[in-house]
N, C-alpha and C positions, 0 to 999 in steps of 0.2 A: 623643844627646849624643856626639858623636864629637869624642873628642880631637882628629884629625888635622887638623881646621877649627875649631879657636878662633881661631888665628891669631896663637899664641903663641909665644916661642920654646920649644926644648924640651924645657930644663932646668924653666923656668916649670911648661909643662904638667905634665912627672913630680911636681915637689914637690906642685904642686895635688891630683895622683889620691891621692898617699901619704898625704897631710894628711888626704885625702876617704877614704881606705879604714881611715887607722887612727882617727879618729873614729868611722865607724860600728861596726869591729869593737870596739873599747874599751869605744863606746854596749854593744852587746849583753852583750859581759862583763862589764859594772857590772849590767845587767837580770838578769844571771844571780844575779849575786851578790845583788840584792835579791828575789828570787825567791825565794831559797833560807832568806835571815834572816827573810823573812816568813813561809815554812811553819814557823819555828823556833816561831813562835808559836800552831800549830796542832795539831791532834792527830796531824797526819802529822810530827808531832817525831820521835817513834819509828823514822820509816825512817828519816830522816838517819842516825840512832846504831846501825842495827841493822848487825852485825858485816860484811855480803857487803856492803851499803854503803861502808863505813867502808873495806875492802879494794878495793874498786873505784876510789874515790876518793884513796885513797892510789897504787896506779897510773897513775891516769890524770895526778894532781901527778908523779908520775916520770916518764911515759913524754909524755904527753900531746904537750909542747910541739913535737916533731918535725908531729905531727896539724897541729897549731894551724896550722905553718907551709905546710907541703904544701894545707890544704882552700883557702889563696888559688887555688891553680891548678886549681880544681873549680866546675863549676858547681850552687848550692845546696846544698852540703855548709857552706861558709864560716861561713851564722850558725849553722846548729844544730854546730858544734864550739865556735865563740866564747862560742855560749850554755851549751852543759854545762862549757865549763871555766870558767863563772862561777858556775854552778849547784854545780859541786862543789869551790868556790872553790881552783883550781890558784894556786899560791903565784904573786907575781905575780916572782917571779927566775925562774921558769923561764915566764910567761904572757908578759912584757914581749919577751922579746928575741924569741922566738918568733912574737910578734904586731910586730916592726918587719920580723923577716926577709920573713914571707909578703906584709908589703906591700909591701915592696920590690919583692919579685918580682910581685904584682898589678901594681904602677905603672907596673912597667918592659915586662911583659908588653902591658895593654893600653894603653898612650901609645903602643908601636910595632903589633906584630902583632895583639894579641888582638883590636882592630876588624876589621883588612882579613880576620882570619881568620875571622873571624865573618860577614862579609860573606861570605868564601868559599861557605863549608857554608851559608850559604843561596842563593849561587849553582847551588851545586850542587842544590841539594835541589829547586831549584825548574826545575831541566834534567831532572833523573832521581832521583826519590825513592829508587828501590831501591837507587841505587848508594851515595848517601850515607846510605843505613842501612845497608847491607851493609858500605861501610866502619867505621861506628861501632862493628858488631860485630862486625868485625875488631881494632879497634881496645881493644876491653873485654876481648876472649879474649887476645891479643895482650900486655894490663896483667894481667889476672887468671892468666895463664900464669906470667908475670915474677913475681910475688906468691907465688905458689907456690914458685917456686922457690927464693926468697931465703927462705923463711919453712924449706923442709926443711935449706936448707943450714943455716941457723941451726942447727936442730936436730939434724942431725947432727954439728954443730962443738961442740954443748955437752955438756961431761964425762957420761957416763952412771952413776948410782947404780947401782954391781952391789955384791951382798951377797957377803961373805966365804965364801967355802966350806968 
């Protein structure tokens, strides 16, 4: 199903994908959400309420919503983020805007690039396997380098606890 041949204009096309990405994501965070009211009614009550729950979940409502937005740009990360942040029902002021932004960027991404790119890497892949894994795992060291980085500065930038002498 390639956007680039409906034969739409393509303003048309984007609104259609965004309408089409935040439905499904939505779908999954409502799944989540009854997922989770229905183990309420089980014996597995107990983890919801138990304390490293309760703290993880409280988090992940803080922190989460940056996740929500960014896993649009991931392949197969998307539902299992839309689904835990329903599962651990993230308040929907920080779920909503969150889940408009990452579609915006899905819509806009694959209405233009994300097919022909996708096309690409299987162009590639199908010339020379090694080089389009070689790139890929260039590409993951490359992100997971970057991740590092940002995660020491973080922590070097935040005030350190030193005890009084």
């Amino acid at each position: 199903m390639d956007p680039t041949k409906w034969g739409a204009p393509y303003p048309l096309v984007l609104a259609a994908l965004f309408v089409i990405v935040m439905a499904r994501a939505n779908g999954t965070y409502w799944l989540g959400r009854a997922a989770a009211a229905g183990t309420e009614r089980t014996r597995m009550r107990r983890l919801l309420h138990a304390p490293g729950y309760l703290r993880a979940v409280g988090w992940i409502d803080r922190w989460g919503a940056p996740a929500v937005s960014v896993s649009f740009l991931t392949v197969g990360f998307q539902t299992l983020i839309n689904l835990a942040a329903g599962v651990t029902r993230m308040s929907l002021r920080h779920y909503l805007p969150a889940v408009v932004v990452g579609s915006v960027m899905w819509a806009l991404v694959y209405a233009t690039i994300g097919f022909v790119g996708f096309t690409a890497v299987a162009a590639l892949y199908a010339r020379s396997p090694l080089l389009a894994i070689s790139l890929a795992v260039v590409a993951a060291l490359l992100l997971a380098w970057w991740i590092i980085a940002q995660v020491r500065a973080a922590h070097a930038a935040a005030p350190q606890d030193v005890p009084a002498a």
